[in-house]
FIKOLFI-735858 format. One record per residue (C-alpha): residue number from 0; residue in one letter; x negated, y negated, z negated. Coordinates in pm, whole numbers. Example, Ala and Ser with C-alpha at 12.3 -4.5 7.8 and 13.67 -1.06 7.14 Angstrom:
<atom 0 A <-1230 450 -780>> <atom 1 S <-1367 106 -714>> 
***
This chain:
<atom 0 X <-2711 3672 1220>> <atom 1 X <-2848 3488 913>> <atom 2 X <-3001 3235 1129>> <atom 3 X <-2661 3192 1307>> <atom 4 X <-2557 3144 928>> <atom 5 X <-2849 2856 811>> <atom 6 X <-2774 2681 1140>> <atom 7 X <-2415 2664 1053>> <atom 8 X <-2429 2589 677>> <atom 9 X <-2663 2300 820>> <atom 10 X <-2456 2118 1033>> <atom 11 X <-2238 2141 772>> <atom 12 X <-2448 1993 501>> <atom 13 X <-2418 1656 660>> <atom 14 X <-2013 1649 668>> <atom 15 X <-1974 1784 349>> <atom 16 X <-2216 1556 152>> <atom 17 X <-2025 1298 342>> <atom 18 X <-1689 1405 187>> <atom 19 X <-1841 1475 -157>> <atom 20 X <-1980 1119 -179>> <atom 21 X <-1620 980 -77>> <atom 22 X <-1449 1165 -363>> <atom 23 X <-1721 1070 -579>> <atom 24 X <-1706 689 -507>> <atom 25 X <-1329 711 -562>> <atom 26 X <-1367 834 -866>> <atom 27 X <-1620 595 -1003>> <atom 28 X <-1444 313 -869>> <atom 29 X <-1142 413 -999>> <atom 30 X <-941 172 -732>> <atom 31 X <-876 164 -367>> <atom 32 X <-632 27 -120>> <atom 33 X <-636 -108 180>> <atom 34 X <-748 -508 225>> <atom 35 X <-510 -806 431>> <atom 36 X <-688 -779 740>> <atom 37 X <-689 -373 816>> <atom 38 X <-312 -409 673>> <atom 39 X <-225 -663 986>> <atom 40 X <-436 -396 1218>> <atom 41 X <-201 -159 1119>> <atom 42 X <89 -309 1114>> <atom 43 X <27 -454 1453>> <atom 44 X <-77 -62 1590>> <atom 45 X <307 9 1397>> <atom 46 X <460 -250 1634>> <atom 47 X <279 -138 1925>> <atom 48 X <429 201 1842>> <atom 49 X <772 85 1849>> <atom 50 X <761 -84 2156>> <atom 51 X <714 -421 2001>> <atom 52 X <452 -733 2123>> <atom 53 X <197 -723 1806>> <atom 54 X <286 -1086 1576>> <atom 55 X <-64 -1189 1624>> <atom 56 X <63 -1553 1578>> <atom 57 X <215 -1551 1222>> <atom 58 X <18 -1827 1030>> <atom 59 X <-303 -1723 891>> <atom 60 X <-281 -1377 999>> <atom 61 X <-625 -1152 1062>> <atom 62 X <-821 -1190 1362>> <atom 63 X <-698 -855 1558>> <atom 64 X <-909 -528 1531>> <atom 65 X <-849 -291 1834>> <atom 66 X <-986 18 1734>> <atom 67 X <-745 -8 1355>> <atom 68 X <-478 -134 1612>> <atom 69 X <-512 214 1781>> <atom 70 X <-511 394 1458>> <atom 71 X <-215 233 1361>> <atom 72 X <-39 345 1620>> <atom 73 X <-149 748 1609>> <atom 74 X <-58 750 1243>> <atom 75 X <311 494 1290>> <atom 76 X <495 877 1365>> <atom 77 X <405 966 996>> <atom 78 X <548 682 769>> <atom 79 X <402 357 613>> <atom 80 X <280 536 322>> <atom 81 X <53 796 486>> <atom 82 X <-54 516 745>> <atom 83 X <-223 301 409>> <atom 84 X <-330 648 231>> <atom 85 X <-531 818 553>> <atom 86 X <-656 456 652>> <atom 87 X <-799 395 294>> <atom 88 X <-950 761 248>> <atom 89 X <-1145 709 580>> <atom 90 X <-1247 359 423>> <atom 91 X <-1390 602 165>> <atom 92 X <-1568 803 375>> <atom 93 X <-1707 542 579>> <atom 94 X <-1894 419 295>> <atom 95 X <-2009 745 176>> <atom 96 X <-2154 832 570>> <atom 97 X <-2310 451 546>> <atom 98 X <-2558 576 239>> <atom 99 X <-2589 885 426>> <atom 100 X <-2691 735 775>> <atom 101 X <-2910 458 558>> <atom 102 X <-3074 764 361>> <atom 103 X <-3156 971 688>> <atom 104 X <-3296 620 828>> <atom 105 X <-3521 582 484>> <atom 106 X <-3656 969 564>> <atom 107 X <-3701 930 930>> <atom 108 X <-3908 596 913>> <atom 109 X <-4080 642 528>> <atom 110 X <-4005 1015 403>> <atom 111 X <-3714 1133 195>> <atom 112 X <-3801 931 -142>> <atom 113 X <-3753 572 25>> <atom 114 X <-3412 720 195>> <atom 115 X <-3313 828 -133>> <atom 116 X <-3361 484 -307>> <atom 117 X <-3196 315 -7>> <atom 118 X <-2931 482 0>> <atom 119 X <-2883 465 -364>> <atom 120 X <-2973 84 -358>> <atom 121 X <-2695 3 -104>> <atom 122 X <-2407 193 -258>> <atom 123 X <-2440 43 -569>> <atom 124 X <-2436 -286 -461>> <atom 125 X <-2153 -514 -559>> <atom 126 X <-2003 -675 -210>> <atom 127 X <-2043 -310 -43>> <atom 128 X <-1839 -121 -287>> <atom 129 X <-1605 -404 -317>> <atom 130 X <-1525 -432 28>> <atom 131 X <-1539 -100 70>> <atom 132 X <-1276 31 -161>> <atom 133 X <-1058 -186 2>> <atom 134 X <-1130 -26 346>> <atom 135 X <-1229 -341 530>> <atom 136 X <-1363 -280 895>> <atom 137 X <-1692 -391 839>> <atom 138 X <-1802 -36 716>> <atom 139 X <-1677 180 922>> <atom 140 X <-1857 -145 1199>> <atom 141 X <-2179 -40 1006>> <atom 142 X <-2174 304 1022>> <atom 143 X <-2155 305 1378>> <atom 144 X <-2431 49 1436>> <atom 145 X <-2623 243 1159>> <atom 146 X <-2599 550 1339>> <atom 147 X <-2670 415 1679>> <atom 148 X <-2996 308 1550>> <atom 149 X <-3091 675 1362>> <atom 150 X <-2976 842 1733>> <atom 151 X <-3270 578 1900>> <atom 152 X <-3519 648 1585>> <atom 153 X <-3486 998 1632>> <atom 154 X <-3506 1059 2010>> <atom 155 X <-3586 675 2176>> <atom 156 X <-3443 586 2496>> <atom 157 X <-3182 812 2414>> <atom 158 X <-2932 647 2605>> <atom 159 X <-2551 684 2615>> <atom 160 X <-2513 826 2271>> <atom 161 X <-2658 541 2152>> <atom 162 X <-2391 341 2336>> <atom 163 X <-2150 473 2093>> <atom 164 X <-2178 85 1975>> <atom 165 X <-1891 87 2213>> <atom 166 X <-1676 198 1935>> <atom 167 X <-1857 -60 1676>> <atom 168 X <-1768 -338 1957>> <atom 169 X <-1413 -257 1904>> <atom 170 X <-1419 -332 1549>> <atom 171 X <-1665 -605 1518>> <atom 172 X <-1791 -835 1866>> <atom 173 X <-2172 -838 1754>> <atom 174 X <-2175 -506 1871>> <atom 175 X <-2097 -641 2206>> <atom 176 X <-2442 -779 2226>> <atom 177 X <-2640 -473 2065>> <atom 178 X <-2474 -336 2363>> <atom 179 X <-2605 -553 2587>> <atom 180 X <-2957 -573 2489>> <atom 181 X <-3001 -180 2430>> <atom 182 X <-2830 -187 2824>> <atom 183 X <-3153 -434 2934>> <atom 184 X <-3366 -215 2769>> <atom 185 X <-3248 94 2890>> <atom 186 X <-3268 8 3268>> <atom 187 X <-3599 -188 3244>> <atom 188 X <-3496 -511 3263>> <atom 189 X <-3668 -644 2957>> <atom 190 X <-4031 -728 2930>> <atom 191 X <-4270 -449 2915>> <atom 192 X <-4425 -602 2571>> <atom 193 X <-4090 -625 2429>> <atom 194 X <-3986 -260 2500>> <atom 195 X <-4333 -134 2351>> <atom 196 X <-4257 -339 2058>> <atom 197 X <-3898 -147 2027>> <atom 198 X <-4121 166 2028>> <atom 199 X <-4090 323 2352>> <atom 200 X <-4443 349 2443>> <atom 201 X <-4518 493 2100>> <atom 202 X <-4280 770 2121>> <atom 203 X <-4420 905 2440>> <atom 204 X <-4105 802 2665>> <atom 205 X <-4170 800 3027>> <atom 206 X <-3971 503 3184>> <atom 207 X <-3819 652 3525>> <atom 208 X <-3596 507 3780>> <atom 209 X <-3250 564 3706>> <atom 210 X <-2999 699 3935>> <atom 211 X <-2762 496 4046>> <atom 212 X <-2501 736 3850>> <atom 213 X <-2657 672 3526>> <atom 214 X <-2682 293 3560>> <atom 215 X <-2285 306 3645>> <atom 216 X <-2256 496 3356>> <atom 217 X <-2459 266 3138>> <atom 218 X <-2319 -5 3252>> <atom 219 X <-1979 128 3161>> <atom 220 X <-2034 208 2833>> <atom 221 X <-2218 -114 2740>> <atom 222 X <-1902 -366 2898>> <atom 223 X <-1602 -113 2800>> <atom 224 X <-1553 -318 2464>> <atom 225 X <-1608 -625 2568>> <atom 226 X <-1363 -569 2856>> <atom 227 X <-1116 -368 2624>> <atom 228 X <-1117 -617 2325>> <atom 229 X <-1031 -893 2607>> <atom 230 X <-786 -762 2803>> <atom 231 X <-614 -652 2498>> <atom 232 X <-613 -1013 2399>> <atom 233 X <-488 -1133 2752>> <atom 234 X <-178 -851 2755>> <atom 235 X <-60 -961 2420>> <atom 236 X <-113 -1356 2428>> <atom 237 X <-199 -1453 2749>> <atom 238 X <-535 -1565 2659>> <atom 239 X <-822 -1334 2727>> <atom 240 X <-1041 -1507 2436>> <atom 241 X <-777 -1561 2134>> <atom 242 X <-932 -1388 1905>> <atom 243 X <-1267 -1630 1906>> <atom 244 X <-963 -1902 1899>> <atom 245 X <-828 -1785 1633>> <atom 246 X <-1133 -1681 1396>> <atom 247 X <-1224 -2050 1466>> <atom 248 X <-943 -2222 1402>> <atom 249 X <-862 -2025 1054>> <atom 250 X <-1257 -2106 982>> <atom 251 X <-1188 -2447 1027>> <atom 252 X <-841 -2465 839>> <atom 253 X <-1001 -2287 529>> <atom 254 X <-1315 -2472 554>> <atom 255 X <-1562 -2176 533>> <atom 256 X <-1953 -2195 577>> <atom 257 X <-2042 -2215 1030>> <atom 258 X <-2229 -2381 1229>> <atom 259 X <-2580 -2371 1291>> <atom 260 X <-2649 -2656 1023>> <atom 261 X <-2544 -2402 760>> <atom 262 X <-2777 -2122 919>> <atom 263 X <-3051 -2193 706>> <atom 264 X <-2851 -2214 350>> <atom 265 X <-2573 -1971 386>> <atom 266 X <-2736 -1678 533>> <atom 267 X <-3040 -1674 314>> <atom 268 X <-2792 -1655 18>> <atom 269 X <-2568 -1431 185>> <atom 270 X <-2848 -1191 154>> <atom 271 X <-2904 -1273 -236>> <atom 272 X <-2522 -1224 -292>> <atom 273 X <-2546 -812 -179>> <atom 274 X <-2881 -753 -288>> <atom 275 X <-3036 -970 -512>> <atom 276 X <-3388 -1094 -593>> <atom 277 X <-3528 -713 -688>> <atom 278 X <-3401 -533 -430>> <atom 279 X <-3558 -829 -161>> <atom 280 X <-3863 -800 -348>> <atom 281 X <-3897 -431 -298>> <atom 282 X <-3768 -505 109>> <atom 283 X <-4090 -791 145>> <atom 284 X <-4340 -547 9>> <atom 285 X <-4203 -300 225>> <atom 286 X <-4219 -493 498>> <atom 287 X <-4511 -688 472>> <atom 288 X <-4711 -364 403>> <atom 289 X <-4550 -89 658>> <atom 290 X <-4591 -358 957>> <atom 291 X <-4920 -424 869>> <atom 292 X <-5037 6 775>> <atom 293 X <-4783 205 918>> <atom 294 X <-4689 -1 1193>> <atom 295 X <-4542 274 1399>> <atom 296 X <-4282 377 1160>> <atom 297 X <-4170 48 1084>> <atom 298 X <-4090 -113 1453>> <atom 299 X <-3788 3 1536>> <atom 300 X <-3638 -85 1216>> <atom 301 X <-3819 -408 1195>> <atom 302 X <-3686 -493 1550>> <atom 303 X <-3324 -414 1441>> <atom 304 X <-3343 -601 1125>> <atom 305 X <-3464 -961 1305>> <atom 306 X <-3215 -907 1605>> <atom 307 X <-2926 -875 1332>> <atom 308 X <-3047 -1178 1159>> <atom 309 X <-3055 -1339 1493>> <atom 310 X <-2730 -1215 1606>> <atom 311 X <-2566 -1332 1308>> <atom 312 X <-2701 -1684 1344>> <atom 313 X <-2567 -1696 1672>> <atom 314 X <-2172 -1587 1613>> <atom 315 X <-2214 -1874 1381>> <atom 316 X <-2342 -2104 1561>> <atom 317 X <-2019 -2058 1771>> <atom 318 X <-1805 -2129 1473>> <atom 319 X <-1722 -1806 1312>> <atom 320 X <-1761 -1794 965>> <atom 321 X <-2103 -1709 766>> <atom 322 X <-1899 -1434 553>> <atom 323 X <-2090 -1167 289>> <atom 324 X <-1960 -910 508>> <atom 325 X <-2150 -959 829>> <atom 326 X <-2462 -947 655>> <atom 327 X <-2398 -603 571>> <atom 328 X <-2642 -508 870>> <atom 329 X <-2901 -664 787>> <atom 330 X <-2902 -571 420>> <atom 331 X <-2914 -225 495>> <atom 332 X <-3214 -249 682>> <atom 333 X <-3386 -441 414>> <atom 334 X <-3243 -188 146>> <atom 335 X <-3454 80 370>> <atom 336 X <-3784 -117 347>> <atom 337 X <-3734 -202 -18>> <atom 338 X <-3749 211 -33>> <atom 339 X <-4027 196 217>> <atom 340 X <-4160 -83 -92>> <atom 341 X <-4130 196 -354>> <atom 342 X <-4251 510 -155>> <atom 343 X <-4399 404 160>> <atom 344 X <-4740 465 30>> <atom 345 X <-4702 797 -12>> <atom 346 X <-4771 839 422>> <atom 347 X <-5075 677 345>> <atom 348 X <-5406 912 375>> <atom 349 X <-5544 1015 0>> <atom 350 X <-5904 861 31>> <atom 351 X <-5747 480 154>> <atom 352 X <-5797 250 -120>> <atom 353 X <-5483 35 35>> <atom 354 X <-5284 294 -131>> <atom 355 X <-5384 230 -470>> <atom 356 X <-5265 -129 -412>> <atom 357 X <-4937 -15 -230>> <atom 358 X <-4881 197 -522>> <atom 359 X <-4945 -89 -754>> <atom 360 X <-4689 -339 -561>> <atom 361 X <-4379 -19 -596>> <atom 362 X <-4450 -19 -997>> <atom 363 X <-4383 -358 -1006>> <atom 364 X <-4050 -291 -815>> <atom 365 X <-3955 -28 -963>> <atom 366 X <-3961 -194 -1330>> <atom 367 X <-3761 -529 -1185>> <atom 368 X <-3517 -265 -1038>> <atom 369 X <-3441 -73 -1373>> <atom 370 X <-3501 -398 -1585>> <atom 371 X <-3191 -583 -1378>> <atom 372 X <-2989 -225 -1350>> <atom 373 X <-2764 -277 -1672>> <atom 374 X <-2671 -622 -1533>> <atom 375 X <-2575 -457 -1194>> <atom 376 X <-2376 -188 -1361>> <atom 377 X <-2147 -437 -1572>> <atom 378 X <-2142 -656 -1268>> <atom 379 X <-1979 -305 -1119>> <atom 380 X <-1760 -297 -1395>> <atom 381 X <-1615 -666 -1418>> <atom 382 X <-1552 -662 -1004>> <atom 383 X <-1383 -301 -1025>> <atom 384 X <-1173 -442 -1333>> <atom 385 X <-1066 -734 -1112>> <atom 386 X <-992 -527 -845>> <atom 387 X <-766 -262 -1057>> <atom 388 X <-527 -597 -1176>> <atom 389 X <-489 -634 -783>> <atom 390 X <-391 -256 -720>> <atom 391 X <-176 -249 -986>> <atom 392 X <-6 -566 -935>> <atom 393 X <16 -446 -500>> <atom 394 X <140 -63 -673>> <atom 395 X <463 -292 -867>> <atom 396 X <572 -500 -502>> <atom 397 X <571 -140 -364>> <atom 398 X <751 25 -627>> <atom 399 X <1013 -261 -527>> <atom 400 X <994 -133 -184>> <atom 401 X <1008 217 -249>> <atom 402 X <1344 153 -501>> <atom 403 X <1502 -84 -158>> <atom 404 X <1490 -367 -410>> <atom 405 X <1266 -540 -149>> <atom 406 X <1495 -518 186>> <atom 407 X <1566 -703 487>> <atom 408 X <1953 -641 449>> <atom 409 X <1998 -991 355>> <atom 410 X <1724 -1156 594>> <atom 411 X <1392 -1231 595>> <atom 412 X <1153 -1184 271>> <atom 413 X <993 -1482 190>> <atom 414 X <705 -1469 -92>> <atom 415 X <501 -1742 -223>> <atom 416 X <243 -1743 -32>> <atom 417 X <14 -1550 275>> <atom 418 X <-142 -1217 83>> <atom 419 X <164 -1006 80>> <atom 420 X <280 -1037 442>> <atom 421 X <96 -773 613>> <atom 422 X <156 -529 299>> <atom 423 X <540 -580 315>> <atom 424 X <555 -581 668>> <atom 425 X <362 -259 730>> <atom 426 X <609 -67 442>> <atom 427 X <907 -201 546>> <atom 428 X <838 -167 907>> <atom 429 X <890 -485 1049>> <atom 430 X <729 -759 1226>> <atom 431 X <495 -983 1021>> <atom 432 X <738 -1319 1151>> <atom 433 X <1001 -1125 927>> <atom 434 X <825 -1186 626>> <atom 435 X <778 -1628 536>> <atom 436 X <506 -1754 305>> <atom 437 X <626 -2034 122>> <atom 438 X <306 -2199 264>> <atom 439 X <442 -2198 624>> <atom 440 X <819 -2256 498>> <atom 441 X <1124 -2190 282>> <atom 442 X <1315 -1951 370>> <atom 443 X <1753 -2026 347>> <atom 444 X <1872 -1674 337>> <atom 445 X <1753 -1267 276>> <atom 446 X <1494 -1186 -9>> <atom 447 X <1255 -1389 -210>> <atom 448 X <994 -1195 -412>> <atom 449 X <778 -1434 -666>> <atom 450 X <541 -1350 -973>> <atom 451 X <638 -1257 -1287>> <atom 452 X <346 -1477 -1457>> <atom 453 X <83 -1664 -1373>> <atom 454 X <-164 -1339 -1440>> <atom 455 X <24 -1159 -1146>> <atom 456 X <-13 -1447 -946>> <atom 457 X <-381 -1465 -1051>> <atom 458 X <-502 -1094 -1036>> <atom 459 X <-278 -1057 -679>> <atom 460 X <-467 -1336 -538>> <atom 461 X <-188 -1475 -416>> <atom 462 X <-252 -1781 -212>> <atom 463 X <-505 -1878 55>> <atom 464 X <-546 -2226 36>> <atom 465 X <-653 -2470 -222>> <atom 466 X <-497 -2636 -458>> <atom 467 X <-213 -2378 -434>> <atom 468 X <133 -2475 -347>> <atom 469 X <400 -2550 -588>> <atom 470 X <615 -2248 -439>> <atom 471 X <976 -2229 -576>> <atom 472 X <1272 -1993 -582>> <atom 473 X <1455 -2127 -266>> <atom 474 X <1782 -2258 -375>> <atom 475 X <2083 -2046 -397>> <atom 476 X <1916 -1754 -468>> <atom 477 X <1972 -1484 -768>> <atom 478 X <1799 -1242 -938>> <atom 479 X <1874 -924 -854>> <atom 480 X <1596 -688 -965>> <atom 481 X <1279 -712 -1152>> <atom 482 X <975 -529 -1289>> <atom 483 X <668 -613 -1492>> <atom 484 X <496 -798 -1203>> <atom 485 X <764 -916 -986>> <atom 486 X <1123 -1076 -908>> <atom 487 X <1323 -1045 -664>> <atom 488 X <1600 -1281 -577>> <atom 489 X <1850 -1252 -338>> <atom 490 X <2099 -1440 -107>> <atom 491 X <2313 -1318 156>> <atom 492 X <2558 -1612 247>> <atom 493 X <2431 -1659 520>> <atom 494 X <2451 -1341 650>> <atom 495 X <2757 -1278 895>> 
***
């Protein structure tokens, strides 16, 4: 009976530390709400759940996320409001399991100490807590991946749990090809060097033929996104590949970093942007030093760090853009070798005198890290500042909503420019074409929403493109309500 009890309270211990870091990282942050692209996501799963074709064509819209899609529509039944709230508290604990899956990583491949650090290292880090407070895919994208790879460190060749990528593919299209790969390498089809390199040998894994059941099954599970994410596409467009046309054509428009020529530049410094100079320190010791004494442990991870690299190199090569975000992999691999830098010579035997220098190399790291941790922490502080003037600027549009001062009675709503659409559609429950940016055109009749001042219109982040557009207040339109943030004007004549 009190075995039955520790067993329990174990696979508990997981979940609940889980939940206890989400609370915890909502209260340090002191912000959250949910980003432009999940908002469309939703919105779109909304439409779906009222019968409606999803607006993936409104101007500068999100590239479409399948598995949010499908959220959207489970939660639609419940209102607009609980739709944002349940969306953003899973945002929450997305990031919390993505320390806790990088920390378990850490202890597998270097012991507890450089899982601690990692963890510690990565959830502090500016982009990750900014992106993740505002519930962008990408985490709950990492998580997955994150945990495919602890399910393969922890049992190798372990087959279709691994393939729970499947799920990552529907949020992110890398995945597609971690799919595909781990598929090769599960039925044997790539070189024997390169699967003893991934680790199988090492582990003791006997390769077998596979029955003709499992390789169905395999195969299955490594093509479902793929084949989801593109019919899905097809049904709703007509084109099986527009959302690769569309991330390129909205890379293009707002001239972000792609192509292979930027490769070298962008990604390097994509890296320095999340982690910074000490933390890539610590990751090169640790690397360097656990490939070259404790090779074993370090394979697998070192073979999932260079394929993400790789991977990422490649989506951009195809025109998609070199964003922070999709270097999240990556860094959280090199956040677990920069605690493999710190503690990683603590596996090494007592008498070896490459210990003493190991040990020498994590001082080092350990002072840069606590010399450049008060910069980090008001770094923290000036993004989560920034990101409060949004929230409460996004709270006073809704209030507006809430108190029908924001309506379609009249018409469409037309705002300045492209970052409230998805919001305003989503709480108003409407397609995205119902509400205009003044970027794509003026709107003659219904409800106009603009800035109070130039700080709302700063701290909202209002516009896309550079220089902004000179919106105005269409003409013939009236005030008819107004808060500290926003007014809302009004015209109905042509209304019949």
């Amino acid at each position: 009976m009190v075995g039955s009890i520790k067993r329990f309270a174990g696979h508990l211990g997981a979940p609940l530390a889980i939940a206890a870091g989400a609370v915890l990282l909502r209260l340090i942050s002191g912000v959250g709400f949910v980003n432009d692209d999940t908002l469309y996501a939703l919105t779109w799963g909304g439409q779906l759940a009222r019968g409606e074709t999803p607006a993936y064509g409104v101007p500068s819209s999100s590239t479409p996320h399948p598995l949010v899609e499908l959220l959207g529509v489970v939660l639609a039944v419940l209102g607009p409001h609980a739709v944002a709230e349940i969306t953003l508290a899973l945002g929450f604990l997305a990031l919390s399991a993505c320390g806790w899956v990088i920390y378990r990583l850490g202890a597998q491949w270097f012991g507890r100490g450089a899982g601690v650090l990692a963890g510690l290292i990565f959830l502090t880090r500016v982009p990750v807590l900014s992106y993740g407070v505002r519930a962008y895919v990408d985490l709950p994208y990492l998580l997955l991946v994150l945990a495919a790879v602890l399910v393969e460190s922890r049992r190798r060749r372990a087959g279709a749990p691994v393939l729970v990528l499947a799920l990552a593919g529907l949020l992110r299209p890398e995945a597609w090809v971690f799919s595909g790969l781990y598929w090769l390498y599960m039925i044997d089809w790539l070189p024997s060097s390169v699967r003893a390199r991934i680790g199988a040998q090492q582990a003791g894994a006997v390769a077998h033929v596979r029955t003709r059941r499992e390789l169905i099954e395999l195969t299955l599970l490594a093509a479902a996104a793929p084949l989801a994410w593109i019919l899905s596409d097809l049904a709703i467009t007509g084109q099986p590949l527009w959302s690769l046309t569309h991330t390129q054509h909205d890379t293009e428009t707002f001239h972000r970093y792609t192509g292979i020529a930027d490769v070298p530049k962008y990604i390097p410094q994509r890296f320095r942007e999340i982690l910074a100079a000490p933390v890539l320190l610590g990751a090169a010791l640790g690397g360097v030093l656990s490939l070259l004494w404790l090779r074993q442990r370090a394979l697998l991870g070192a073979v999932a760090g260079v394929v993400a690299v790789l991977v990422f190199a490649a989506f951009a090569s195809v025109g998609l853009p070199i964003d922070t975000r999709y270097a999240f992999l990556s860094a959280a691999i090199l956040c677990v070798f920069c605690g493999a830098g710190v503690f990683g010579w603590k596996d090494m035997p007592h008498g070896d005198p490459r210990r003493r220098w190991w040990m020498a190399g994590s001082a080092i790291v350990v002072l840069v890290l606590l010399a450049t941790a008060p910069k980090q922490y008001r770094t923290l502080n000036t993004e989560f500042t920034k990101l409060a003037r949004e929230q409460s600027a996004e709270d006073s549009m809704l209030a507006l909503v809430h108190s029908r001062a924001i309506n379609l009675r009249c018409g469409p709503v037309g705002v300045p420019g492209y970052a409230p659409v998805p919001l305003l559609a989503l709480y108003l429950r409407t397609s995205p074409w119902n509400v205009v940016s003044a970027e794509v055109r003026p709107i003659v009749h219904g409800t106009y929403v603009d800035p109070a001042s130039k700080k709302v219109e700063d701290d909202y982040g209002l516009y896309l493109h550079e220089p902004h557009p000179a919106a105005k207040v269409p003409p013939g339109f009236a005030e008819a309500h107004a808060n500290n943030s926003w007014v809302v004007f009004e015209h109905c004549a042509a209304v019949t």
